[in-house]
C-alpha positions in Angstrom: 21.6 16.7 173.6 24.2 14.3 176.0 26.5 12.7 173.5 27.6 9.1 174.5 31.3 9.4 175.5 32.1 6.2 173.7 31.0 7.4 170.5 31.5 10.7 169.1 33.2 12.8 172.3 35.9 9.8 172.3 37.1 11.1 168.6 37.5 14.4 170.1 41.3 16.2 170.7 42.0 16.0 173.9 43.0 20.2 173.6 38.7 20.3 173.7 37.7 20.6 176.9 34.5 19.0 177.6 32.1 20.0 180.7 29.4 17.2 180.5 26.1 18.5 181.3 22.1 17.9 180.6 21.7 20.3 177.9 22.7 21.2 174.5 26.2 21.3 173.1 27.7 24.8 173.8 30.7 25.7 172.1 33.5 28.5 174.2 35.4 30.6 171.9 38.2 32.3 174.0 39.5 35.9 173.6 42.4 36.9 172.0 45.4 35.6 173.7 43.1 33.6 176.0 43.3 29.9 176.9 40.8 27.2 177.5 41.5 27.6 181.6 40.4 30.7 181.5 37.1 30.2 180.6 36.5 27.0 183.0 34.6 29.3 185.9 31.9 29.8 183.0 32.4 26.5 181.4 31.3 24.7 185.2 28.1 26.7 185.2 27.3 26.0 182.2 27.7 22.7 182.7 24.6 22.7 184.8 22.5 23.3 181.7 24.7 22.4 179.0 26.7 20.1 177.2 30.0 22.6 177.5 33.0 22.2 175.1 36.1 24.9 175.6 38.1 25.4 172.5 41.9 25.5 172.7 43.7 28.1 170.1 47.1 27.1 168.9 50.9 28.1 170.7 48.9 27.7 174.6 48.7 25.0 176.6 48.6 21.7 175.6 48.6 23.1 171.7 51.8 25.5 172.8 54.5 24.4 170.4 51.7 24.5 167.3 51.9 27.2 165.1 49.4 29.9 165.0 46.7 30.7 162.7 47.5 33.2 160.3 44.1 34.4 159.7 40.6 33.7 162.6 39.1 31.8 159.5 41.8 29.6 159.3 42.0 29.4 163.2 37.8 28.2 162.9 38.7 26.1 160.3 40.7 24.5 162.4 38.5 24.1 165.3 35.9 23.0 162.9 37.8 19.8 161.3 39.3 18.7 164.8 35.9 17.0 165.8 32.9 15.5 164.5 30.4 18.4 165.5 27.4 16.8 163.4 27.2 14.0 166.1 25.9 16.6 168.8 23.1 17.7 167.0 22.3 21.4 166.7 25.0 23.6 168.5 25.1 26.9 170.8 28.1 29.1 169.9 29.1 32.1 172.7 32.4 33.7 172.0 34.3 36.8 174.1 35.8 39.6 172.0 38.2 38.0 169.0 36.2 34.8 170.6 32.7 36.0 169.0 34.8 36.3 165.4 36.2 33.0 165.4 32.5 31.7 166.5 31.1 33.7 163.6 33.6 32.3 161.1 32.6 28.9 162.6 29.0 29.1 162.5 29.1 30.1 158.5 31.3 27.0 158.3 28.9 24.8 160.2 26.1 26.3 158.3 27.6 25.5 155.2 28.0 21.8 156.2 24.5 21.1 157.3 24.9 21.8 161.2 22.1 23.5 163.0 23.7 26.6 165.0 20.7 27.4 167.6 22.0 30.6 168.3 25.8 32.8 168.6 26.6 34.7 171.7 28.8 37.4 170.6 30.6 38.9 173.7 32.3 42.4 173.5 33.0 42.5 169.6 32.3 44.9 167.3 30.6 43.1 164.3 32.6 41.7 161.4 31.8 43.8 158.8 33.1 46.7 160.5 36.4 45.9 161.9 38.0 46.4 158.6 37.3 49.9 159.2 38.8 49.8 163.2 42.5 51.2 163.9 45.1 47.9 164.3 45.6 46.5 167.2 48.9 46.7 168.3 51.6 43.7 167.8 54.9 45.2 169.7 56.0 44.3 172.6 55.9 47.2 174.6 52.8 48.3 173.2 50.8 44.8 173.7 52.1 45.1 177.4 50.4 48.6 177.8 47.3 47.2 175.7 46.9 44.2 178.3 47.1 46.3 181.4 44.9 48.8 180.3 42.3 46.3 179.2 42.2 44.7 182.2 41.3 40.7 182.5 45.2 39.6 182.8 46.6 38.9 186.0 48.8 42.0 187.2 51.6 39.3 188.8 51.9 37.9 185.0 52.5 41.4 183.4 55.1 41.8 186.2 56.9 38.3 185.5 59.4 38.9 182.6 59.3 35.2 181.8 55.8 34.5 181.8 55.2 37.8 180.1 57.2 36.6 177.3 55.4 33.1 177.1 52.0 35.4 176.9 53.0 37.8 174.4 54.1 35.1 171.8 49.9 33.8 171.5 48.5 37.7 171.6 51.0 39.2 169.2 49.7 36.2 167.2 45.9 36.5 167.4 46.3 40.3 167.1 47.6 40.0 163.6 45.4 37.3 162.5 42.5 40.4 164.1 44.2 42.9 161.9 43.9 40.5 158.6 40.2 40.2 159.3 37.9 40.9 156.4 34.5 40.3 156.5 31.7 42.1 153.9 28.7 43.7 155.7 26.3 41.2 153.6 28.0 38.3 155.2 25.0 36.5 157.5 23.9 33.4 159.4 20.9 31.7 159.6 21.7 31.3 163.5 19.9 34.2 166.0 22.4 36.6 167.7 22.6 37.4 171.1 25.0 40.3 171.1 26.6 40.8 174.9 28.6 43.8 176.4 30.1 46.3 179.5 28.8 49.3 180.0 31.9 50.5 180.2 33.9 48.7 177.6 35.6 51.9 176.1 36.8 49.4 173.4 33.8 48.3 171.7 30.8 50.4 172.3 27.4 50.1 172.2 27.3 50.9 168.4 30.0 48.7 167.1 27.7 45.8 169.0 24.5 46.6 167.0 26.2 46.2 163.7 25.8 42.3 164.8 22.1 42.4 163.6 23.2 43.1 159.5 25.0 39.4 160.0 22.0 37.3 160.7 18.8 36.6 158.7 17.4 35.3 162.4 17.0 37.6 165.4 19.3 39.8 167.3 19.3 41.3 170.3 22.1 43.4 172.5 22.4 43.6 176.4 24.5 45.4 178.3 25.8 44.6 181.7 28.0 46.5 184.2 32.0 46.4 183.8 34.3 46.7 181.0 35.7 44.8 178.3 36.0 41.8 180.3 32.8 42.3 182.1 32.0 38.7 182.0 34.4 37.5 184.2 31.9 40.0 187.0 28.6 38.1 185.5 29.4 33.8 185.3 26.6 32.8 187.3 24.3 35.3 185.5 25.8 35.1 181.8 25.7 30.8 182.5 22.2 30.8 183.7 21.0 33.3 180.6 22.8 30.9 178.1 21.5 27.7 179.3 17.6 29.6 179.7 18.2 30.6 176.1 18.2 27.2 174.8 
């Protein structure tokens, strides 16, 4: 459903970028470290289908002197209270990596509110309940740079750019340790379906970390897998937009 710009859109932050489509309200939850503009490519496809909004984390962008989250269920919290979410009607949540966290945390918060969540794309994470259980990610500095150029999806130049380096570090370093806080029981579900998303070659989160995703919903879950690695979907917009908006 469109939302009338005058009305509920118009009480929205201005850190919540909206991609006015014909379709449903579909919420982007970036990745750890990630800002709004990276996910516009997907948020303009989207748009062809779907009423797109592209969340904005604290200490990036225009939120950069805000201090982070210390935990990703303060950090939905947060996202949550910013905007009147009832007005759009039911709500489609996709999330990439720490992304599909802070989506689930949101979507048990919507939930508990009343809102309809139509369904969660959870995009290379392992499920909640079992990250408790994962090794840390790492928070030092010379061990977040070899964690970033080993992942892939950050631009080499940036790594080699002391300056901006040091701008990109502050925002990973703090979703990182708000990833590493992260407790979630395995009983912990949704009502919402889950459409569980990964790289074939994602030697991060593998193929059973993403089935865990179906003991978090009382709906339907499903996993697919498509060709890359942890930040496959950078490869896939056109056919990761088209699949969101057809799964309406």
């Amino acid at each position: 459903m469109a939302v009338d710009d005058t009305s509920a859109v118009a009480q929205f932050p201005s850190w919540i970028g909206r991609f006015s489509g014909p379709g449903p309200a579909t919420l982007v939850f970036p990745h750890a470290g990630g800002a709004a503009v990276n996910y516009r490519p997907l948020a303009l496809a989207l748009a062809h289908g779907a009423d797109t909004y592209v969340m904005q984390y604290p200490q990036r962008a225009d939120r950069f002197r805000e201090p982070p989250a210390e935990t990703l269920p303060e950090l939905a919290r947060g996202l949550f209270d910013a905007a009147p979410w009832h007005a759009l009607g039911p709500l489609r949540l996709f999330g990439h990596s720490m992304g599909s966290i802070v989506a689930f945390e949101f979507a048990r918060l919507a939930e508990e509110r009343g809102i309809e969540i139509q369904r969660l794309w959870a995009s290379a994470a392992p499920a909640p309940g079992v990250i408790a259980g994962l090794r840390k990610v790492p928070t030092g500095d010379a061990d977040l740079r070899a964690e970033l150029a080993q992942l892939g999806g950050t631009d080499p130049r940036i790594l080699a750019d002391e300056e901006f380096l040091a701008l990109l570090l502050a925002p990973v370093r703090s979703d990182y340790l708000a990833f590493n806080r992260y407790r979630c029981a395995p009983e912990v579900t949704i009502r919402a379906d889950i459409n569980v998303l990964g790289g074939r070659s994602d030697d991060r989160v593998g193929t059973d970390l993403l089935e865990g995703w179906a003991q978090h919903t009382t709906g339907a879950c499903t996993v697919s897998l498509y060709d890359g690695g942890h930040f496959y979907h950078y490869e896939h917009i056109d056919t990761l937009a088209n699949r969101i908006i057809a799964d309406a």
